[in-house]
TIRO-2110 file (N, C-alpha, C; in Angstrom, 1 decimal):
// TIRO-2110
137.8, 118.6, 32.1, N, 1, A
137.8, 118.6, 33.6, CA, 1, A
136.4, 118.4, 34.1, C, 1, A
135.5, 118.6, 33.0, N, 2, A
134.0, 118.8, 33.7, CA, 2, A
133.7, 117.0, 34.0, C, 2, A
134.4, 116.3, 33.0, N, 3, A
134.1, 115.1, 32.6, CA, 3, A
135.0, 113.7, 34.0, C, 3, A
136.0, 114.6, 34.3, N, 4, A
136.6, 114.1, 35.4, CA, 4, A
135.7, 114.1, 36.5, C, 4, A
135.4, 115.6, 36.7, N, 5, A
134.6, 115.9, 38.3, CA, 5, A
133.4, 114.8, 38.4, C, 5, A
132.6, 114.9, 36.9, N, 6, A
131.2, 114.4, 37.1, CA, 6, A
131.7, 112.7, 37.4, C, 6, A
132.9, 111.6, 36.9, N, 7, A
133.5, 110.3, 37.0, CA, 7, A
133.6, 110.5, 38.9, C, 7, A
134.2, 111.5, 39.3, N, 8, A
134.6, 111.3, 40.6, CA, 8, A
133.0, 110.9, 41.5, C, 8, A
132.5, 112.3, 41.1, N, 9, A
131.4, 112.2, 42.1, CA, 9, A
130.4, 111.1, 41.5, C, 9, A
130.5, 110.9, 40.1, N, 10, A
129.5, 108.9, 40.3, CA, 10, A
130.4, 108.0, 41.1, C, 10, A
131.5, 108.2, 41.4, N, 11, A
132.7, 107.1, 42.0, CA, 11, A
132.3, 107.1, 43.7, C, 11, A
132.0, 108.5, 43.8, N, 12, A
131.9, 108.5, 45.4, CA, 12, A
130.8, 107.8, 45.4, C, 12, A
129.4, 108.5, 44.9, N, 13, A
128.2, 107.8, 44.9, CA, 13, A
128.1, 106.4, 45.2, C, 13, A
128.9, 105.7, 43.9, N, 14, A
129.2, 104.5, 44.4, CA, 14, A
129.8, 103.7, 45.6, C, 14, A
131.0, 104.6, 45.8, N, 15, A
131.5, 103.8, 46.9, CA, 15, A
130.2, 103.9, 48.3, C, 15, A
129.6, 105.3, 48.3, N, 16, A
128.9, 105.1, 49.3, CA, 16, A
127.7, 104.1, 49.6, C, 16, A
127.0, 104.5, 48.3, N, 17, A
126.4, 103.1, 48.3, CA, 17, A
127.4, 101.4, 48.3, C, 17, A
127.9, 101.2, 48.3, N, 18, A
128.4, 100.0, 48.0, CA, 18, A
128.3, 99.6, 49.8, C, 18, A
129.1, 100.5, 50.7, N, 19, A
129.2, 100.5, 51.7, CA, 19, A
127.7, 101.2, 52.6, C, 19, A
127.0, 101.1, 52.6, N, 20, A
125.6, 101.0, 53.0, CA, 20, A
125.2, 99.6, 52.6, C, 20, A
124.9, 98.7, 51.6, N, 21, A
124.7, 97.8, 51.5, CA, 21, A
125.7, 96.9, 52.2, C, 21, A
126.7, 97.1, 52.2, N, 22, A
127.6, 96.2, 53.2, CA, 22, A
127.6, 96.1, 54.7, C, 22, A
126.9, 97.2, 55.0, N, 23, A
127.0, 97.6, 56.2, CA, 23, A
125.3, 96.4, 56.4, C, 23, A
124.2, 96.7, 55.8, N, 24, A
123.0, 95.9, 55.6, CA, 24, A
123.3, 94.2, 55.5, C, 24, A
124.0, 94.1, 55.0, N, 25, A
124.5, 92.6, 54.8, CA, 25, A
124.9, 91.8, 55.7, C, 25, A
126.1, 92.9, 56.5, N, 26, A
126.3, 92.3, 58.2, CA, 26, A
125.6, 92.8, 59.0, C, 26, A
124.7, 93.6, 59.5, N, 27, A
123.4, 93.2, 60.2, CA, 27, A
122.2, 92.2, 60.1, C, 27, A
122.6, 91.8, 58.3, N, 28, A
121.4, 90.6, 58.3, CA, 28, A
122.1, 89.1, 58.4, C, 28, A
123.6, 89.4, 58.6, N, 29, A
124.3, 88.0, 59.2, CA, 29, A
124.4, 88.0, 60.2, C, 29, A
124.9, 88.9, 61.0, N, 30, A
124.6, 89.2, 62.8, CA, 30, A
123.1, 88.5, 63.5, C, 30, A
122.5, 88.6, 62.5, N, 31, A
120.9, 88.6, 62.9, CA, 31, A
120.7, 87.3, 62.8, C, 31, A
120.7, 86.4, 61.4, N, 32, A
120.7, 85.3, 61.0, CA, 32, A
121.6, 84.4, 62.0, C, 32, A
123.3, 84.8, 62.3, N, 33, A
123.6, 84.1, 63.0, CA, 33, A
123.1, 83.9, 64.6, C, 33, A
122.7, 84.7, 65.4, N, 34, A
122.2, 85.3, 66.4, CA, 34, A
120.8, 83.9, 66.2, C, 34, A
120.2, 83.9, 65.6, N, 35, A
119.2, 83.1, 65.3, CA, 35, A
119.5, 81.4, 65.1, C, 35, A
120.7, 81.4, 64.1, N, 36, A
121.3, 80.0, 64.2, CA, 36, A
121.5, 79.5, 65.3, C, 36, A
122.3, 80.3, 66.6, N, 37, A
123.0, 80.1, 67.9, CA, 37, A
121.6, 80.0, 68.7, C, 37, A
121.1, 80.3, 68.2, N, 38, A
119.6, 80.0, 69.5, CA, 38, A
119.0, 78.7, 69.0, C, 38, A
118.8, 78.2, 68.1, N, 39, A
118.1, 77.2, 67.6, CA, 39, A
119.3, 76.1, 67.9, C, 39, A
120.6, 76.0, 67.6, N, 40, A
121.8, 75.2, 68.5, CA, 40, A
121.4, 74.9, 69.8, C, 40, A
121.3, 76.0, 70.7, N, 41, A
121.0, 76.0, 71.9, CA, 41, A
120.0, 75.1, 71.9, C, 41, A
119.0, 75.6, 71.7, N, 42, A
118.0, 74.9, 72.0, CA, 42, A
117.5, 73.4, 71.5, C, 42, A
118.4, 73.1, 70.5, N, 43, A
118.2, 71.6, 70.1, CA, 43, A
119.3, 70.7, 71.3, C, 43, A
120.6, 71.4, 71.8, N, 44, A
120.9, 70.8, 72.5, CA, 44, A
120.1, 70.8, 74.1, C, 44, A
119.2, 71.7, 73.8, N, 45, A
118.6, 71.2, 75.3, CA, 45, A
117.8, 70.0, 75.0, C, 45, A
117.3, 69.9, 74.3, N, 46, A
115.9, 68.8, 73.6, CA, 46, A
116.9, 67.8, 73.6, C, 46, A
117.5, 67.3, 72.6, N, 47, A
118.2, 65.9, 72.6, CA, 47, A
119.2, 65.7, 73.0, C, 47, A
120.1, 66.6, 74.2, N, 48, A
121.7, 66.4, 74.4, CA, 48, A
121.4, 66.7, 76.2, C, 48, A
122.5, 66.0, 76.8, N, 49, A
122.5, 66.2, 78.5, CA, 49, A
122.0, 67.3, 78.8, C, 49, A
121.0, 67.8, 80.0, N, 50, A
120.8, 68.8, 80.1, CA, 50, A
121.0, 68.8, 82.0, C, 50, A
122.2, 68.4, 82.2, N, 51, A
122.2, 68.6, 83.6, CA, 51, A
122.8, 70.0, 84.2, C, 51, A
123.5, 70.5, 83.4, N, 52, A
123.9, 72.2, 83.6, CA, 52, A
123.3, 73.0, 83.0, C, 52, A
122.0, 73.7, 83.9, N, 53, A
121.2, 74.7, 83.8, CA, 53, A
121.6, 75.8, 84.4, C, 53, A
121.7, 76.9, 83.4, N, 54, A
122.4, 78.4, 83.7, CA, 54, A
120.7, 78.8, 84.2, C, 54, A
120.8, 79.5, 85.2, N, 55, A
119.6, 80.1, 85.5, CA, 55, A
119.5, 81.9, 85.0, C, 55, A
118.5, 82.1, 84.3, N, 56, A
118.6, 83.5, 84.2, CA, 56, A
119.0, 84.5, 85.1, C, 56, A
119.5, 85.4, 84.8, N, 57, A
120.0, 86.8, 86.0, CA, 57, A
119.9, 87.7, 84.9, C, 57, A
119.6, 89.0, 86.1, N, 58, A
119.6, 90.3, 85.5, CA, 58, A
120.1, 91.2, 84.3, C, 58, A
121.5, 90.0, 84.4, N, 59, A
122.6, 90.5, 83.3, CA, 59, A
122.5, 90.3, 82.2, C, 59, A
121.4, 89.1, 81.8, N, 60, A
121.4, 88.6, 80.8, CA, 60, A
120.8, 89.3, 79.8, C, 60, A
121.7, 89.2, 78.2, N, 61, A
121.5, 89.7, 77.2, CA, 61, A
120.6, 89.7, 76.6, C, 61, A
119.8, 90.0, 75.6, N, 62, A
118.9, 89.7, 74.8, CA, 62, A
119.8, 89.1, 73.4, C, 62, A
118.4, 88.2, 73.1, N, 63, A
119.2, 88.0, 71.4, CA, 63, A
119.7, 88.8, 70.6, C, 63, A
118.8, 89.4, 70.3, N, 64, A
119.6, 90.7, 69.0, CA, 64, A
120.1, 92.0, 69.7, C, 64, A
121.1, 91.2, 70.9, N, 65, A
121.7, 92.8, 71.3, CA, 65, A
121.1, 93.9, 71.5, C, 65, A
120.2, 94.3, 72.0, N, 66, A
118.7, 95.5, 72.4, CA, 66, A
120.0, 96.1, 73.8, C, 66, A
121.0, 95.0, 74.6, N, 67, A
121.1, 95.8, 75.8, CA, 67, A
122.9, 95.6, 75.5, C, 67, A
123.7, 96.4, 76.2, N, 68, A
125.2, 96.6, 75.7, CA, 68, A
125.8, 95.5, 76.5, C, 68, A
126.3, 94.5, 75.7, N, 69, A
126.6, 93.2, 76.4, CA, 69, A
128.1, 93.7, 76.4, C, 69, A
128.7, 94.7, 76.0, N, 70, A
130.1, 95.0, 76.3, CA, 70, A
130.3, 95.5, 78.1, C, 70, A
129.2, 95.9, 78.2, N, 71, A
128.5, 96.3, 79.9, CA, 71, A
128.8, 95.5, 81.2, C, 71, A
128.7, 94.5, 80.4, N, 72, A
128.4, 93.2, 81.3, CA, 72, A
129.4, 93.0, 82.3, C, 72, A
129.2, 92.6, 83.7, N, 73, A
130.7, 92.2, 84.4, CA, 73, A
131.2, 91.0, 83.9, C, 73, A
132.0, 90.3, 83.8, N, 74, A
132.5, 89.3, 83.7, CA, 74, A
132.2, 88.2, 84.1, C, 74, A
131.9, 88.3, 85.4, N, 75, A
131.6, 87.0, 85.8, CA, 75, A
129.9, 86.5, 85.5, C, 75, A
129.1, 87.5, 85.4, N, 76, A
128.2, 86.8, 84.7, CA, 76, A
127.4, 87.0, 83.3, C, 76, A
128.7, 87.8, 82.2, N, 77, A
128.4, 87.3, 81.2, CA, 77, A
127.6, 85.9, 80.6, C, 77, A
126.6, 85.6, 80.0, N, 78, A
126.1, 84.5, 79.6, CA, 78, A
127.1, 83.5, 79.0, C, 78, A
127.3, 82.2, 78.9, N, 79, A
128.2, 81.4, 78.4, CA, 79, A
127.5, 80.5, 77.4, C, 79, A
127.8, 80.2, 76.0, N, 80, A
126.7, 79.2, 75.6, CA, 80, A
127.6, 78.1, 74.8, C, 80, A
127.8, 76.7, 75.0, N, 81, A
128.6, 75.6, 74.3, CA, 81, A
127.3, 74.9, 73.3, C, 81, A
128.2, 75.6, 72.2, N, 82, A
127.7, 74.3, 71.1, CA, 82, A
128.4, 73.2, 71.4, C, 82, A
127.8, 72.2, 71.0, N, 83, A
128.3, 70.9, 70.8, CA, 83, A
128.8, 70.7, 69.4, C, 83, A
130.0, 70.3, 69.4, N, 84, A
131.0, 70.2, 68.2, CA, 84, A
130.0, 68.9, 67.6, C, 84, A
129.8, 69.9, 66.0, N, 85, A
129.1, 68.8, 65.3, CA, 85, A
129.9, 68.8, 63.4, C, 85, A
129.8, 67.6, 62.9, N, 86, A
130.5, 67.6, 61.6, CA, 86, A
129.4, 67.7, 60.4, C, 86, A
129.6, 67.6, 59.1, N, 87, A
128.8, 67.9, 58.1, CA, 87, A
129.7, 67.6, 57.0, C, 87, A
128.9, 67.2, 56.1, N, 88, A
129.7, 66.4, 54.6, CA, 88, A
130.2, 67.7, 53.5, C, 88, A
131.3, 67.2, 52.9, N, 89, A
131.9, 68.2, 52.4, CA, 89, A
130.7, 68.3, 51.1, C, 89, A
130.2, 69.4, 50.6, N, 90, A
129.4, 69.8, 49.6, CA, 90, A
130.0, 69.9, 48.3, C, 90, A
129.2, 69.1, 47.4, N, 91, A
129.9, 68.5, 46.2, CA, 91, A
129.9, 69.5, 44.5, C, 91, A
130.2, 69.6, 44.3, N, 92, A
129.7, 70.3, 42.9, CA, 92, A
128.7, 69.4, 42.2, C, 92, A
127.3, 69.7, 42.2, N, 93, A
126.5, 69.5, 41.5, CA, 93, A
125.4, 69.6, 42.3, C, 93, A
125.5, 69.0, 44.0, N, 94, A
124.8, 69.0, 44.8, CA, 94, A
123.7, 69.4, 44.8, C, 94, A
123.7, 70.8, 44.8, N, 95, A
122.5, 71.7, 44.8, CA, 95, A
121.7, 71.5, 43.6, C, 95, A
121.9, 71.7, 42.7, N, 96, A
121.3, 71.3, 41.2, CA, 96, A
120.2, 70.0, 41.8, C, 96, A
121.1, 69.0, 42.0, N, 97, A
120.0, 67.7, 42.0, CA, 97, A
119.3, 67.8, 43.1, C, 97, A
119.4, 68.4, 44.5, N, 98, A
118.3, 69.0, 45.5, CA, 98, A
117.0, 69.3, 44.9, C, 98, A
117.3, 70.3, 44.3, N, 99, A
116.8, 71.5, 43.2, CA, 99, A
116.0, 71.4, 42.3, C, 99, A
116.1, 70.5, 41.4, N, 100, A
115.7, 70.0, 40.1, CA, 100, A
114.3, 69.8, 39.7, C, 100, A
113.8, 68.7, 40.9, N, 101, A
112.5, 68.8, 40.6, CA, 101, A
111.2, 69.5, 41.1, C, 101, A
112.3, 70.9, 41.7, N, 102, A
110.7, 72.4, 42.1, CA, 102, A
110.7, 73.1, 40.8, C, 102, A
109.1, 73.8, 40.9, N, 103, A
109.1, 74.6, 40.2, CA, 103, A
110.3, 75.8, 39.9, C, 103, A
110.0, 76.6, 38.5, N, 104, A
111.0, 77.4, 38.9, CA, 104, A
110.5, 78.8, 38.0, C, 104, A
110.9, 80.1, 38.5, N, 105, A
110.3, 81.4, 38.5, CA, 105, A
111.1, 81.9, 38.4, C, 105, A
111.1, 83.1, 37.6, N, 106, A
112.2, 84.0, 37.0, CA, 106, A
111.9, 85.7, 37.6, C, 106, A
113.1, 85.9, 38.5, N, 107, A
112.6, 87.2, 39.0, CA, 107, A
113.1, 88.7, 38.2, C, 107, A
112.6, 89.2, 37.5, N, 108, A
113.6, 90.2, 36.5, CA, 108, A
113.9, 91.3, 37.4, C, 108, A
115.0, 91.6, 37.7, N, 109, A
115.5, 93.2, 38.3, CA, 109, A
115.5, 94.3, 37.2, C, 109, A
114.7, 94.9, 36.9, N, 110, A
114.7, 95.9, 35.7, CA, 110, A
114.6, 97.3, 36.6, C, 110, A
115.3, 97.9, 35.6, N, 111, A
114.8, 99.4, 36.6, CA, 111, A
113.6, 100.6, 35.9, C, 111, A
113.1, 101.0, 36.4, N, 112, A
111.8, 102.1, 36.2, CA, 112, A
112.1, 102.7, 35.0, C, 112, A
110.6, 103.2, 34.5, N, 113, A
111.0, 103.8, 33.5, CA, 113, A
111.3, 105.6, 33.8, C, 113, A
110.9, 105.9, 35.0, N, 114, A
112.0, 107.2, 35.3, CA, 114, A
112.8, 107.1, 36.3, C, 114, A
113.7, 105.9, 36.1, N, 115, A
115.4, 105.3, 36.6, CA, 115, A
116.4, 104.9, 35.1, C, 115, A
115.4, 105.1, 34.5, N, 116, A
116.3, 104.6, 32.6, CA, 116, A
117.0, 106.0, 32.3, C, 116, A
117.7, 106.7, 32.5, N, 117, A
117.8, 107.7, 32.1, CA, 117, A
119.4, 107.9, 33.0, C, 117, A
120.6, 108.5, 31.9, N, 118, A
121.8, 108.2, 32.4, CA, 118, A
121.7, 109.8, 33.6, C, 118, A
122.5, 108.9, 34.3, N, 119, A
123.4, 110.7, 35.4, CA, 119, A
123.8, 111.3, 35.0, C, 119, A
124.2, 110.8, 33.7, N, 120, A
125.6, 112.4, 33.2, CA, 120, A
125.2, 113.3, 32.3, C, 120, A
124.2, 112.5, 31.3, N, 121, A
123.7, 113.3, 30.5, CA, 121, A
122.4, 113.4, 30.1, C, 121, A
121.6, 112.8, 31.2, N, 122, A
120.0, 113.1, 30.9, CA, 122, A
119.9, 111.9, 29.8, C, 122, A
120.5, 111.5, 29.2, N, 123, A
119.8, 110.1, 27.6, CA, 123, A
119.0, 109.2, 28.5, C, 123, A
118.5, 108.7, 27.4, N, 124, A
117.8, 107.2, 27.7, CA, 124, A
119.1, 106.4, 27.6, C, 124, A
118.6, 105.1, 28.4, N, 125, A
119.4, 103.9, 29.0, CA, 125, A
118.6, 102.9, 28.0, C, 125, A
119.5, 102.2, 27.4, N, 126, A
118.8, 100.8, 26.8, CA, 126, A
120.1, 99.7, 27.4, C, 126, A
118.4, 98.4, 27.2, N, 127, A
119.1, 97.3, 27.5, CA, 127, A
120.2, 96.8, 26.9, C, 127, A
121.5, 96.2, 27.6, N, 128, A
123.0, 95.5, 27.1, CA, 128, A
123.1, 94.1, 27.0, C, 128, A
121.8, 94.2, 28.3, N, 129, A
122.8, 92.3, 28.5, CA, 129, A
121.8, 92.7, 29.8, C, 129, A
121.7, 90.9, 30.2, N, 130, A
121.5, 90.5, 31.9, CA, 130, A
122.2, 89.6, 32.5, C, 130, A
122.1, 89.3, 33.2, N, 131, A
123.2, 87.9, 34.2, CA, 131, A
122.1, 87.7, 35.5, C, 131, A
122.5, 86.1, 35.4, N, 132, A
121.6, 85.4, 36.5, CA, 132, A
122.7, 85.7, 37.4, C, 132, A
122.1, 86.3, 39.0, N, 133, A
122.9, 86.7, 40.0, CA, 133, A
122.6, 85.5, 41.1, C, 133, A
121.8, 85.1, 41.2, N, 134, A
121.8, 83.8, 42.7, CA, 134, A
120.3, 83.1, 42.3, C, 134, A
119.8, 82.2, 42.8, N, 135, A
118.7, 81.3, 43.0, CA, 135, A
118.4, 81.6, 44.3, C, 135, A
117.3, 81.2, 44.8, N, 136, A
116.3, 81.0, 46.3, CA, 136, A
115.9, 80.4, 46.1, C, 136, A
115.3, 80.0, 47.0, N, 137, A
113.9, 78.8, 47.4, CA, 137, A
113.4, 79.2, 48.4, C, 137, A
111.9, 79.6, 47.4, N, 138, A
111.0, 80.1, 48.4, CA, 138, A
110.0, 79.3, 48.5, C, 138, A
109.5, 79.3, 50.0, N, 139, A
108.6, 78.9, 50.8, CA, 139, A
107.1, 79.2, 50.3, C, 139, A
106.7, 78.6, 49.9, N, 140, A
104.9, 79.1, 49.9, CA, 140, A
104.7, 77.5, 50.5, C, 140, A
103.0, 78.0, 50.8, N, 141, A
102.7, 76.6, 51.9, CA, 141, A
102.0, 75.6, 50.9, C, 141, A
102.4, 74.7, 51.3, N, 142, A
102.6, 73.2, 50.7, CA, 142, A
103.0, 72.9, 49.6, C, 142, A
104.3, 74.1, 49.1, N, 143, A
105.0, 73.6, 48.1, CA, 143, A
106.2, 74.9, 48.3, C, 143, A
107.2, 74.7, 47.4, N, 144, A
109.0, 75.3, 47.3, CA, 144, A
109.1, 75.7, 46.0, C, 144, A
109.3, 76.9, 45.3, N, 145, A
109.7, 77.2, 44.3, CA, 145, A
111.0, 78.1, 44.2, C, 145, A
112.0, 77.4, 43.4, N, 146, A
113.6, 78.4, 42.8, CA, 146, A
112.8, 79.8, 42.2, C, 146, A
113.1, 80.4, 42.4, N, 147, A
113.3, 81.4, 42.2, CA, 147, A
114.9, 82.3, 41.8, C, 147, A
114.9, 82.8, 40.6, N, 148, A
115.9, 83.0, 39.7, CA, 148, A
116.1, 84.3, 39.7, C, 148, A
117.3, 85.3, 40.2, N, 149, A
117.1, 87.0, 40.1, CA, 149, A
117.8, 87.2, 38.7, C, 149, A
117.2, 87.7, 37.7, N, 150, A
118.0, 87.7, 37.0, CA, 150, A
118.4, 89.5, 36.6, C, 150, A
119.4, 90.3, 37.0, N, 151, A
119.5, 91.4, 36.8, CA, 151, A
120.4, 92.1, 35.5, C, 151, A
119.5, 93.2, 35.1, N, 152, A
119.3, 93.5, 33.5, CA, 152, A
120.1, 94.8, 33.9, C, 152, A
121.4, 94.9, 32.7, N, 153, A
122.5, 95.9, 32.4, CA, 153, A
122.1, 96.7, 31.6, C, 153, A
122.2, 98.1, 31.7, N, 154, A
121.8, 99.4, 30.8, CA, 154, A
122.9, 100.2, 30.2, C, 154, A
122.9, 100.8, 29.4, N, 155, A
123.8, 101.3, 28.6, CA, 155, A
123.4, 102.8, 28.1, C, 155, A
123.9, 103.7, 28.2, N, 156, A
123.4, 105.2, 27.9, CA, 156, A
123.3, 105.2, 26.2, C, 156, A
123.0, 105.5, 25.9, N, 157, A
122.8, 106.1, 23.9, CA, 157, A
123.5, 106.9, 23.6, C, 157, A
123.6, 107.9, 24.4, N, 158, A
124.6, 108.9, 23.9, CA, 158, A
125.9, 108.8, 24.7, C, 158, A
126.0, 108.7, 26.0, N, 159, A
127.4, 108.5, 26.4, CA, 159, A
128.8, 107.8, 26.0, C, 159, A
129.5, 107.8, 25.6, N, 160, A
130.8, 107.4, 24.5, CA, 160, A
130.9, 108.0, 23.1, C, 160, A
130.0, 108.7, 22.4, N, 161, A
129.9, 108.9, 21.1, CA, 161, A
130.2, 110.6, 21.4, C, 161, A
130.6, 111.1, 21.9, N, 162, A
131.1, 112.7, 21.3, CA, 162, A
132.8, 112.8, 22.7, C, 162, A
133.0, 113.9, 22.5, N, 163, A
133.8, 114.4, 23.2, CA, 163, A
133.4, 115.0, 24.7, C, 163, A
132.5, 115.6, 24.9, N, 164, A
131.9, 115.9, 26.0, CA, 164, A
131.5, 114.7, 26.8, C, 164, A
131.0, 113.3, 26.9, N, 165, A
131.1, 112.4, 27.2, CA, 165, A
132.0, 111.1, 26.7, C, 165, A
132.9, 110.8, 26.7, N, 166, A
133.9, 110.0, 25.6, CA, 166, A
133.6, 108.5, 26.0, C, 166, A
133.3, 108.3, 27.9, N, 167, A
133.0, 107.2, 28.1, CA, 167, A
131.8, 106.4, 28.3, C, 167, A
131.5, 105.2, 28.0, N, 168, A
130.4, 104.7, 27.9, CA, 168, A
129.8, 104.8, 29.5, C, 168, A
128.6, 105.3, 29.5, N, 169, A
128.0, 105.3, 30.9, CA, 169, A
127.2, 103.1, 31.1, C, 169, A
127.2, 102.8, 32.0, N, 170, A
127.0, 101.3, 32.4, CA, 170, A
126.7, 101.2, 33.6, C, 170, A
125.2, 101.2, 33.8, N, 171, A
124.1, 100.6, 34.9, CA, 171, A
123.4, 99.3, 35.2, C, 171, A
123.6, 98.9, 36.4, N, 172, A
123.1, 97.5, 36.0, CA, 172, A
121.7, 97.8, 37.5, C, 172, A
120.9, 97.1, 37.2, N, 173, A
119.3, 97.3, 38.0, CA, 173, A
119.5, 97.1, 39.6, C, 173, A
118.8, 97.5, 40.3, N, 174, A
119.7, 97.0, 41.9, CA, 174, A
119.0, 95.4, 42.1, C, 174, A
119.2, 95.0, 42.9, N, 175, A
118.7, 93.0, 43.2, CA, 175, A
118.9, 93.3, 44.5, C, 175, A
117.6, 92.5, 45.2, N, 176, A
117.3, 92.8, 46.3, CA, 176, A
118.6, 91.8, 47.5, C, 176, A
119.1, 92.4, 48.8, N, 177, A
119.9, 91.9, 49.2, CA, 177, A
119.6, 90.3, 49.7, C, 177, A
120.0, 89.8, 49.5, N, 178, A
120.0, 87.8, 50.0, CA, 178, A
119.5, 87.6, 51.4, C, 178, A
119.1, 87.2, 52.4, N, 179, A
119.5, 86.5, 53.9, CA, 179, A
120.5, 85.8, 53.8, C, 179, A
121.5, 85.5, 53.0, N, 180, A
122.5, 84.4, 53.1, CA, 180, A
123.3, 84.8, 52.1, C, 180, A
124.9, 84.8, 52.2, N, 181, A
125.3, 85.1, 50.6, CA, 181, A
125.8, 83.8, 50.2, C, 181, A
125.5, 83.6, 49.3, N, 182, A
126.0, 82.2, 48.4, CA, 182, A
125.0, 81.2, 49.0, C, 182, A
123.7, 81.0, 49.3, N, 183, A
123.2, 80.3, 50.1, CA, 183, A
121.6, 80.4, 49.0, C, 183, A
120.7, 79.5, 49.2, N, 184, A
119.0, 79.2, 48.7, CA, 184, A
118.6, 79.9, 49.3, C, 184, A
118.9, 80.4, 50.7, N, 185, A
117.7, 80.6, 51.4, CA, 185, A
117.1, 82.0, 51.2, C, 185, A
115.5, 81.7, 51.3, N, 186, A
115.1, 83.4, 51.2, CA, 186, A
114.6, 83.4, 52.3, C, 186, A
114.3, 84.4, 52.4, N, 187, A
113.9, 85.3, 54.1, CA, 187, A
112.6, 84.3, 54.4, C, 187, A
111.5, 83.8, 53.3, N, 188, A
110.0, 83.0, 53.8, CA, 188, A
110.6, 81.5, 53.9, C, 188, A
111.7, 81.0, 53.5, N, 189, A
112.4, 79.3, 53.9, CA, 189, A
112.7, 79.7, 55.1, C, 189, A
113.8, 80.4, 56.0, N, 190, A
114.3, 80.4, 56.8, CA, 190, A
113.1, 81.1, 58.6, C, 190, A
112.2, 81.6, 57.7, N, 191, A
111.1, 82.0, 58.8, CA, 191, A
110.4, 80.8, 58.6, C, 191, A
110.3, 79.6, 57.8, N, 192, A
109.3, 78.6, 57.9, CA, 192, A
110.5, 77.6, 59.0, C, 192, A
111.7, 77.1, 58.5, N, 193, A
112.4, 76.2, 59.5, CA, 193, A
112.4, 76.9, 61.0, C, 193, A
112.5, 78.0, 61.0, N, 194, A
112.6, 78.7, 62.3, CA, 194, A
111.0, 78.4, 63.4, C, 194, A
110.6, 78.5, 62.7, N, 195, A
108.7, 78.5, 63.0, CA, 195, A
108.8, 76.8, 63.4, C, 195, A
109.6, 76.0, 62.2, N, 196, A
109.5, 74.4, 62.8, CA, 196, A
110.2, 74.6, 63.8, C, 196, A
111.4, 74.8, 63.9, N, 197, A
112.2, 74.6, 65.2, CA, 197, A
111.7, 75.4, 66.9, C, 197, A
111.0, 76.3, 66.4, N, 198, A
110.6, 76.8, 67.9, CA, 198, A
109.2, 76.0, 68.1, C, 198, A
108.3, 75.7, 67.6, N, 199, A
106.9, 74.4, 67.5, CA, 199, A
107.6, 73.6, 68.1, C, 199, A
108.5, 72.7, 67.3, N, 200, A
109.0, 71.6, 68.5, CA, 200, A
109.6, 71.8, 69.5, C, 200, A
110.4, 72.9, 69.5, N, 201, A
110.8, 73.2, 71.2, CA, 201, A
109.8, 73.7, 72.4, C, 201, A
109.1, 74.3, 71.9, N, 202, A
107.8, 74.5, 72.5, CA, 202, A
107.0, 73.6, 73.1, C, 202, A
106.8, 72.6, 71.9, N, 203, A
106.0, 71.1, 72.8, CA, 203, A
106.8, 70.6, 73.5, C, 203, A
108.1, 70.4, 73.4, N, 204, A
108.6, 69.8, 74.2, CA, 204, A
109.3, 70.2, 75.3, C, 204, A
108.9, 71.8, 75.4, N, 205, A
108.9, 72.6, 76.8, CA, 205, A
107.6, 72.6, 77.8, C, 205, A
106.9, 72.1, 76.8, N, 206, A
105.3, 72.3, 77.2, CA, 206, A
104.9, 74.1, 77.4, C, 206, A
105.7, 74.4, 76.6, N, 207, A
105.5, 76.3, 76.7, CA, 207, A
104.3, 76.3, 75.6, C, 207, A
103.0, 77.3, 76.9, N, 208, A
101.8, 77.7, 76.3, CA, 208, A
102.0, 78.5, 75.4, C, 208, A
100.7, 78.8, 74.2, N, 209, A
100.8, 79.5, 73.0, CA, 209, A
100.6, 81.4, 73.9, C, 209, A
101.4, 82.0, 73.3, N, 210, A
101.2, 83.7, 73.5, CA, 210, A
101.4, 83.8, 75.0, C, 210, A
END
């Protein structure tokens, strides 16, 4: 029974963490998209008609939601039209040959040496196995390097081998959360195009620096 209780409450653990990170995940898509829709906007003011100018009012929202836009009256909610645009269906291999000729850097997720040690019964944790979890491309200035997370699986020593523990205990290292899932980008690529895109909107707002 003891062996059940201690299964349950790693189970909750887990679930709770699992859901904290998911909860982290769509805040950093909310945010990212929130940021896409501004950079849309703003490229359609630069190169697309700009005869319908919404003039600021009091009502208006902030980007990342700072004020309760559920608040808002209706009629002058903010309104914003993308312009319907297309893009090529992405091929299997694609990214590879993008890819191929940056450097490339191997990020290991290992965990501490006082995080090696199982929950259930105090043992040491030795290494099982790793698995390559995603690629990035990160930004350093005047060059792009892949970067590879590769995260390392632990295994307790003594967990499965008696009766008081019967099942194998199995930890794998944490890996830091993405800006994008299934996507290159790391947090210093996406702050470098963002940084291009507001530069040229800027000059071509003639908006002074600070």
């Amino acid at each position: 029974m003891q062996v059940i209780d201690e299964k349950d409450q790693r189970i909750k653990q887990l679930e709770n963490e699992n859901q904290k990170l998911q909860e982290q995940v769509k805040r950093l898509e909310h945010n990212v998209e929130a940021l896409t829709q501004a950079i849309l906007h703003a490229s359609k003011q630069q190169f697309g008609a700009s005869s319908e100018k919404t003039p600021p009012t009091e009502w208006q929202s902030s980007l990342f939601g700072e004020e309760d836009a559920d608040n808002l009256p209706l009629p002058y909610a903010p309104v914003i039209h993308i312009k319907e645009h297309q893009r090529p269906v992405r091929k299997k291999g694609d990214r590879e040959k993008l890819t191929q000729g940056l450097a490339r850097e191997t990020v290991e997720c290992v965990l501490n040496p006082e995080e090696s040690v199982c929950e259930i019964c105090s043992s040491e944790l030795k290494v099982i196995g790793k698995k390559k979890v995603r690629s990035e491309m990160e930004y350093i200035p005047a060059k792009l390097v892949m970067k590879d997370y590769v995260q390392y699986v632990y295994k307790c020593v003594e967990c499965g081998k008696n009766d008081e523990n019967p099942y194998d205990a199995i930890y794998s290292a944490p890996v830091p959360v993405p800006v994008l899932i299934h996507s290159i980008a790391s947090p210093s690529s996406v702050a470098w195009i963002m940084c291009k895109r507001w530069n040229t909107y800027r000059i071509v707002k003639k908006i002074p620096l600070g």
